[in-house]
VOGU-3710 file (C-alpha; in Angstrom, 3 decimals, decimal comma):
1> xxxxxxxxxx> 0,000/0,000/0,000  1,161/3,591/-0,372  2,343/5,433/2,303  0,107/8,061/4,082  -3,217/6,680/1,815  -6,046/4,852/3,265  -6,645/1,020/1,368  -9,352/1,520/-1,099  -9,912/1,871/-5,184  -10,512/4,985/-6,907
11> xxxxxxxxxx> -14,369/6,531/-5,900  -16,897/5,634/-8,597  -17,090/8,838/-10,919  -18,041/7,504/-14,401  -20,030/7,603/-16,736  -21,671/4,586/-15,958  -25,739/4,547/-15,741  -26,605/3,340/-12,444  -23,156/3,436/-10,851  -23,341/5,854/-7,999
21> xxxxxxxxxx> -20,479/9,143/-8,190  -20,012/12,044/-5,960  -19,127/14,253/-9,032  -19,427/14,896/-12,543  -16,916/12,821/-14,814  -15,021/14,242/-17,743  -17,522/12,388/-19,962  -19,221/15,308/-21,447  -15,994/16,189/-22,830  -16,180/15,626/-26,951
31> xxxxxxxxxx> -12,762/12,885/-27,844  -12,410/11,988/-23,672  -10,732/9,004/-23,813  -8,650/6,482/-21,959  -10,749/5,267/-19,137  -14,262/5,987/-19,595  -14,392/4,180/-23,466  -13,395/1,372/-21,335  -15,978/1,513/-18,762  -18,821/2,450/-20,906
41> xxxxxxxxxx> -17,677/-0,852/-23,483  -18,206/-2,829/-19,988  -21,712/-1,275/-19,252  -22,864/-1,860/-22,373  -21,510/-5,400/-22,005  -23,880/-5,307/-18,935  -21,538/-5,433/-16,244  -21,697/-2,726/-13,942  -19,241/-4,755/-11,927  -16,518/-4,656/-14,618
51> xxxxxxxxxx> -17,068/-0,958/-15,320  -15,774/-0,245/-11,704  -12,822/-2,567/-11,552  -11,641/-1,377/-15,039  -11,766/2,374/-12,995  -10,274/0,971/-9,779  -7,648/-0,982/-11,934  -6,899/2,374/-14,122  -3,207/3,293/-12,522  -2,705/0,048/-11,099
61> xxxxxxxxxx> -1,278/-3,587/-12,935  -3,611/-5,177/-14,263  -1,581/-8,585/-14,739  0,017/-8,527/-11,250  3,248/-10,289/-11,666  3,032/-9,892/-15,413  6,732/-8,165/-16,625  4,949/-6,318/-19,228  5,268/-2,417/-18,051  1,534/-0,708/-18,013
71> xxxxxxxxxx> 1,630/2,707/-18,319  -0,855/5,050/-16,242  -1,026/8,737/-15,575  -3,494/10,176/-13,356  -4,776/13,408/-14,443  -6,887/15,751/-12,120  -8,354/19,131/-13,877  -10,044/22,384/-11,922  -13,364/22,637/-14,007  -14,146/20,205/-16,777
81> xxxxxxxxxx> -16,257/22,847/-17,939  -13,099/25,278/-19,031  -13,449/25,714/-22,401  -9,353/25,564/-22,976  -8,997/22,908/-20,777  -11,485/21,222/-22,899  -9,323/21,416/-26,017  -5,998/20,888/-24,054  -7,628/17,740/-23,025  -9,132/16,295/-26,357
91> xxxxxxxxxx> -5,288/17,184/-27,464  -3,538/15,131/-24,781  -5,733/11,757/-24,902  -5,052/12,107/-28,793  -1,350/11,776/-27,780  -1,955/9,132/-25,582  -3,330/7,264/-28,402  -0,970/8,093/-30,784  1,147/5,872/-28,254  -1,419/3,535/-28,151
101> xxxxxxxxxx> -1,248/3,202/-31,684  2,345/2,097/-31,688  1,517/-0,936/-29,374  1,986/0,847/-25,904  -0,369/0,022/-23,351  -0,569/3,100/-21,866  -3,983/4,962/-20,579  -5,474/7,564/-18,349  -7,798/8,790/-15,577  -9,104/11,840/-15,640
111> xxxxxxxxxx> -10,909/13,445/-12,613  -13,115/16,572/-12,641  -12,428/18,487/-9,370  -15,113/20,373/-9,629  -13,431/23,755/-8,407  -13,000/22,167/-5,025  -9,221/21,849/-3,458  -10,141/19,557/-1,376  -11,984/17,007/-3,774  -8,862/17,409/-5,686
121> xxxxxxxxxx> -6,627/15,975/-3,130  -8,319/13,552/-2,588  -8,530/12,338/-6,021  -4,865/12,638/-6,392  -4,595/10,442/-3,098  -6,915/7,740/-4,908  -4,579/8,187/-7,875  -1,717/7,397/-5,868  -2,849/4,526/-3,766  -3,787/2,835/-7,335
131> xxxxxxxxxx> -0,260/3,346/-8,650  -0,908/5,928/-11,122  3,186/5,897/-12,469  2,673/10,511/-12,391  -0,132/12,695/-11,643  -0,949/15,597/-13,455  -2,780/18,445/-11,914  -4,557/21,613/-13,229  -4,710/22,802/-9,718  -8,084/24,521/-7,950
141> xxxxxxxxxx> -6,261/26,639/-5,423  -2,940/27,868/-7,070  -1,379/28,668/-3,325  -2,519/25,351/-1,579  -0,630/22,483/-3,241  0,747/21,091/-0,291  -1,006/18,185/0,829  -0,725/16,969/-2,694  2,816/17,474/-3,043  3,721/15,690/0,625
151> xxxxxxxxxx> 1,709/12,689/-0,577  3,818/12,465/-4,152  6,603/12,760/-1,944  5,851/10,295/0,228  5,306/7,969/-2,434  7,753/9,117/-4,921  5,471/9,883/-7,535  6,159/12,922/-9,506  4,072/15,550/-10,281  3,172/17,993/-13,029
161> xxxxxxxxxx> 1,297/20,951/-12,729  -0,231/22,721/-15,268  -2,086/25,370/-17,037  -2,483/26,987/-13,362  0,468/28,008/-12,300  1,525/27,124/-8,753  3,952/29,528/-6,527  7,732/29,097/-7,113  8,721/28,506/-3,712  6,182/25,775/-3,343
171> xxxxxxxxxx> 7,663/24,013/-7,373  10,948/23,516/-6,001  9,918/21,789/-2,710  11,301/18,435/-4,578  12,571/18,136/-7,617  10,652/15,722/-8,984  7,754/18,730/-9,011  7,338/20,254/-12,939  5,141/22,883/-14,219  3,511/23,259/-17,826
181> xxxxxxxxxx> 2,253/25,853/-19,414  2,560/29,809/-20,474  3,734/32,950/-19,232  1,141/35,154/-17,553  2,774/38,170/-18,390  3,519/37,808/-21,922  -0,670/36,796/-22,779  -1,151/40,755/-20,914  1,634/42,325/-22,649  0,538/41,145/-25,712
191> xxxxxxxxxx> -3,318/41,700/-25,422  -2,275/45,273/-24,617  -0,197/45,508/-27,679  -3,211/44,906/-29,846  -4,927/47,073/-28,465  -2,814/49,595/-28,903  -2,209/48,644/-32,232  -6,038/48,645/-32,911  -6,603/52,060/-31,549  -3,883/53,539/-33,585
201> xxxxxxxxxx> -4,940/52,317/-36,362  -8,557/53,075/-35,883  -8,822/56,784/-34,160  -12,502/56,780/-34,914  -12,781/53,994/-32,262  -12,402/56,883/-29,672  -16,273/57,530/-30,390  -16,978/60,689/-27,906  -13,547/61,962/-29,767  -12,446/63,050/-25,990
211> xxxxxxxxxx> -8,475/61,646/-26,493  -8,954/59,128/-23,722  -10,107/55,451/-24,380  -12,945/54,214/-22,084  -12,845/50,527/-21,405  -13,873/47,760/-18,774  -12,105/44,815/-17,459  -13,604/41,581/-17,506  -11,171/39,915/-15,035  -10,988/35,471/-14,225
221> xxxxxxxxxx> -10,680/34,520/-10,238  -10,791/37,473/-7,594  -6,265/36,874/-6,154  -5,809/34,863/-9,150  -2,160/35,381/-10,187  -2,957/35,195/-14,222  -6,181/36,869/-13,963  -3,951/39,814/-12,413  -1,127/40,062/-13,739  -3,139/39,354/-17,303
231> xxxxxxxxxx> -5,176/42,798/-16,310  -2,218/44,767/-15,177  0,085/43,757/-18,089  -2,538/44,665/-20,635  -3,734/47,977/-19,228  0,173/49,222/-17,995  1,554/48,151/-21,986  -0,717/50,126/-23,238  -0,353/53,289/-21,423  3,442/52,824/-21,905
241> xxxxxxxxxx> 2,597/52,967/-25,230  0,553/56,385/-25,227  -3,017/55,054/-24,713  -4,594/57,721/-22,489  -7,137/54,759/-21,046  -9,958/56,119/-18,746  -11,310/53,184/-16,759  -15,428/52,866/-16,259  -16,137/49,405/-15,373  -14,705/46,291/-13,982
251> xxxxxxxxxx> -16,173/42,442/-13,050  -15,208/39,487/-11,861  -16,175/36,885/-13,879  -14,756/33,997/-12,916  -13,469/33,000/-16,254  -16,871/32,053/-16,869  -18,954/32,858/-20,498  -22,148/33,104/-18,212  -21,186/35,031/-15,992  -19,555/37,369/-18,020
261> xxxxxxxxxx> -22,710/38,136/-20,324  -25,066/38,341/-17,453  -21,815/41,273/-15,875  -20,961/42,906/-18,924  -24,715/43,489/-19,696  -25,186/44,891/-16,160  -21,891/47,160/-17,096  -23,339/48,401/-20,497  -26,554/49,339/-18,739  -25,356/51,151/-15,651
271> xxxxxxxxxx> -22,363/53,140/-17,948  -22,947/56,941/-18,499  -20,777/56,632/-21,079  -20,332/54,615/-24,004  -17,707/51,713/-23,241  -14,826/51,618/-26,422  -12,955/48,660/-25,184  -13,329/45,526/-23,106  -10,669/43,786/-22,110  -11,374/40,053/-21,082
281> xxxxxxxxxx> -8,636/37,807/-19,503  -10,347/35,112/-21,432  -12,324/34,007/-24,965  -15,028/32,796/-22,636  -15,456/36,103/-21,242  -14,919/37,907/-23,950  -17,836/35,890/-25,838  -20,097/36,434/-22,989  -19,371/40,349/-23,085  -20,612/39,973/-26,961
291> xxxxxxxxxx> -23,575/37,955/-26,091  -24,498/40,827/-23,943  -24,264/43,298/-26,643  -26,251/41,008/-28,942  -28,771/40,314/-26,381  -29,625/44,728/-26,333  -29,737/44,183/-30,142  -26,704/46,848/-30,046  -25,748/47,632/-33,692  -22,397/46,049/-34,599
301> xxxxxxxxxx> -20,841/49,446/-34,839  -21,915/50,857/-32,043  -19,701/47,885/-29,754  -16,488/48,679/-28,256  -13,021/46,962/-29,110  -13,449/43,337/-27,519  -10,380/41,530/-27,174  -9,919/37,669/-25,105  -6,753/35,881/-24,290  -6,684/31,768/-25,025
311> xxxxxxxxxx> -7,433/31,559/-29,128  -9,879/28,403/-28,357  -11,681/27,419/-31,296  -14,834/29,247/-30,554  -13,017/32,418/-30,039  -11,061/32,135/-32,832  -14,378/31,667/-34,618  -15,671/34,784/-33,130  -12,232/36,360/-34,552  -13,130/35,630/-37,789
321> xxxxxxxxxx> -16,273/36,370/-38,292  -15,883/40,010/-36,561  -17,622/39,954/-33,415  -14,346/39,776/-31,579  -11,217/42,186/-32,601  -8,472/39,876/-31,750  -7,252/37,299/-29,202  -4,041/35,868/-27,954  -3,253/32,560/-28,707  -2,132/30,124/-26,043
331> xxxxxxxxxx> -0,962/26,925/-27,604  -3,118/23,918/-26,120  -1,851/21,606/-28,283  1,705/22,419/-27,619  1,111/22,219/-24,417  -0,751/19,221/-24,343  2,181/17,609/-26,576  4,378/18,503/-23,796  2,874/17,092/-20,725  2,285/13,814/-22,490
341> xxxxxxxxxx> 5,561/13,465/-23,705  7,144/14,611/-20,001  4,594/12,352/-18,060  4,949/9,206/-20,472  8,927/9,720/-19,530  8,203/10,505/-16,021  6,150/7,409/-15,531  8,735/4,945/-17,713  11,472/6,052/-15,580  13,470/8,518/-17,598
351> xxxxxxxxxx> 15,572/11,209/-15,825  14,859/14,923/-16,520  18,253/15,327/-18,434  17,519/12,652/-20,981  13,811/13,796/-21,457  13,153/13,953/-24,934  10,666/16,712/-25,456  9,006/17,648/-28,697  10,442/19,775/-31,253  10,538/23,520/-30,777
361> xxxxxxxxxx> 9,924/22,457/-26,749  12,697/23,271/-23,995  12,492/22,401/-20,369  14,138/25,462/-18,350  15,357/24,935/-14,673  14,490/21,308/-14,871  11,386/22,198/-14,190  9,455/24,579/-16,491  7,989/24,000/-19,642  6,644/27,416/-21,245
371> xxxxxxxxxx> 4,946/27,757/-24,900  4,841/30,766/-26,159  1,856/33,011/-26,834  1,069/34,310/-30,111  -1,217/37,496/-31,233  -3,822/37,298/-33,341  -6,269/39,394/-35,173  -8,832/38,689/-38,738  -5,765/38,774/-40,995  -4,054/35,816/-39,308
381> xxxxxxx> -7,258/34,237/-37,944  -7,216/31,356/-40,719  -3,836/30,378/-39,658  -4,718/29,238/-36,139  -8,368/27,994/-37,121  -6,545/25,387/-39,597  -3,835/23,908/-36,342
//
C-alpha cells in the first residue's frame, strides 16, 4: 500500500448509468478518452461490476506479476467545464493514443475536481494509492498544493502541474515537481499591444472623440495570479505605449462565459458613457461580453473593441467572423504535446536530463515548460483555425 493513503480503489465517478459518483466525470468532454471508453464498453456489455474494476484498476497492474510495463497517468483538472482545458484535453488523450497506436499500453484517468481543493486531493490520493506511475494536476487553489505534493513525496510519484500556475517557492519543494504551461505576463503584454495597435490604427474607435479610451475589465478569479497580472500587463503596456485609457467598469467573472454576459450586460446598462474597449482575460469572457451586446440588439458598430486571451476554437471563430477584434493565442496543443511526452517519460522512468521533449519544446530549470503566446487578429485568424 502507499504510504500516508487509506486502502481503497478509486471513488466511482463515471459515466456509468446506475453506478453511484459524488461528481461529474469528464464524460461530457467531446474525444475523452482512456478510461471511460473502457468503462462504458463494460456497461454496455452489462456489467456494472466490470465498469468499476476497469476504474479501480486504471493506474494500477492489471496482470500482477506480469513483466509487461503498463503505463498510467493520473490526471486531475479544476473545471471540466473550461473551455481551454477542454481542447488541451481532447489534445492530450489524442497523444496518448498516438502511443497507443504504436503498441503501448498506456492509458489515463481523468478526474473533474469540480473547483474544489479539497476534492482534488483527494482524487490525487486515490490516484496514488492505485499506482498511477505521475499525476498531473490543473490545480483549484494555485497557493494550496501542499497536501498533494507531501503525498507524491511520500510515495515518490512525480508531479506535473499545469495550465495553473503554482507559486515558485512551493515548485521547487522536490525536484521531482514540474510545471507546464505559459507565461502570464507575456498573454497581458501582448493583449495590450493589440490594443494599442487597434486604436492607432482606428482613431474613430475613440467615439466621444475626448483623447482618452474608455474601457472595462472583464477579469478570471478574484487573487488569481494570471487573472492579475493578465489585467495589469494589458492595461500598464498600453499606457506605456501612449493610450490615455480612462477606466469605467470592472467584473469578476470567474473565467466564466455566463457570468460574463449576465456582468458585462449589467456594465453596459449602468455606464454613463459609451464603453470603447473591453478587455477580457479570457475568450469565454470575452464571448459572454458579446452575447451581452447582442442580447440589447446593439448595432455592430456601435460595440467597443473586444479583445480575449486563449485563441480556443470558438473564439477564434468569433475572430473571424468580426464579433471579436483579436485574441491571444495560447498553444493547447503544444502544451498538451508537452505534458504527455514529459509524463509518459516521467512514468517509464526517464531522468529529466535525458527527457526527450518535442520539437521547438525546452524544459528550463528542470522544471518549467513554457509555450509561447502568439497574437492574433482577422488577418491571421485562418492560420490558427486550420492547427
Amino acid at each position: 500500500m502507499k504510504m500516508g493513503l487509506k486502502k481503497k480503489g478509486l471513488k466511482k465517478k463515471d459515466p456509468v448509468e446506475g453506478v453511484p459518483g459524488k461528481r461529474a466525470s469528464m464524460k461530457e468532454v467531446p474525444g475523452m478518452d482512456g478510461i471511460f471508453k473502457r468503462m462504458r464498453k463494460a456497461a454496455a456489455a452489462g456489467s456494472v461490476a466490470l465498469a468499476i474494476a476497469v476504474l479501480t484498476g486504471a493506474c494500477g497492474n492489471a496482470n500482477a506479476g506480469s513483466e509487461e510495463r503498463y503505463v498510467r497517468i493520473g490526471v486531475s483538472v479544476y473545471d471540466q467545464y473550461d473551455t481551454f482545458l477542454m481542447e488541451l484535453m481532447n489534445d492530450f488523450n489524442s497523444f496518448v493514443d498516438s502511443r497507443k497506436a504504436q503498441g503501448i499500453d498506456i492509458a489515463t484517468v481523468v478526474q473533474d475536481a469540480s473547483r474544489s481543493q479539497a476534492a482534488q486531493n483527494e482524487d490525487v490520493a486515490d490516484m496514488i494509492e492505485n499506482d498511477c506511475g505521475v499525476i498531473c494536476v490543473n490545480l483549484v487553489d494555485r497557493t494550496a498544493p501542499t497536501e498533494i505534493i507531501d503525498l507524491a513525496r511520500k510515495n515518490d510519484v512525480p508531479v506535473i502541474f499545469f495550465n495553473r500556475e503554482l507559486v515558485e517557492e512551493d515548485l521547487m519543494q522536490w525536484d521531482k515537481l514540474y510545471y507546464v504551461g505559459a507565461d502570464a505576463f507575456e498573454s497581458g503584454t501582448l493583449q495590450g499591444e493589440m490594443a494599442t495597435d487597434y486604436f492607432k490604427a482606428h482613431p474613430e474607435a475613440d467615439r466621444n472623440g475626448d483623447g482618452s479610451i474608455q474601457y472595462v475589465v472583464l477579469e478570471g478569479e478574484a487573487g488569481h495570479q494570471d487573472a492579475i497580472i493578465r489585467t495589469e500587463y494589458s492595461v500598464d503596456t498600453m499606457i506605456m505605449q501612449g493610450i490615455i485609457l480612462d477606466k469605467v467598469g470592472y467584473a469578476i467573472a470567474n473565467w466564466n462565459r455566463a457570468q460574463s454576459r449576465s456582468k458585462m450586460g449589467q456594465l453596459i446598462d449602468s455606464s454613463d458613457t459609451q464603453i470603447e474597449l473591453v478587455l477580457a482575460n479570457n475568450d469565454d469572457m470575452a464571448l459572454g461580453a458579446i452575447e451581452a451586446y447582442q442580447d440589447r440588439e446593439i448595432p455592430r458598430d456601435e460595440w467597443p473593441a473586444i479583445f480575449g486571451i486563449d485563441g480556443t476554437q470558438v473564439g477564434l471563430k468569433a475572430v473571424e467572423e468580426g464579433l471579436m477584434t483579436g485574441t491571444v493565442y495560447n498553444d493547447s496543443a503544444g502544451q498538451a504535446k508537452a505534458m504527455e511526452a514529459l509524463a509518459y517519460a516521467l512514468a517509464t522512468g526517464v531522468s529529466p536530463a535525458d527527457i526527450e521533449l518535442p520539437e521547438g519544446i525546452e524544459m528550463t530549470d528542470n522544471k518549467y515548460i513554457r509555450l509561447p503566446y502568439e497574437k492574433v487578429d482577422r488577418e491571421k485568424v485562418q492560420e490558427y483555425l486550420s492547427k
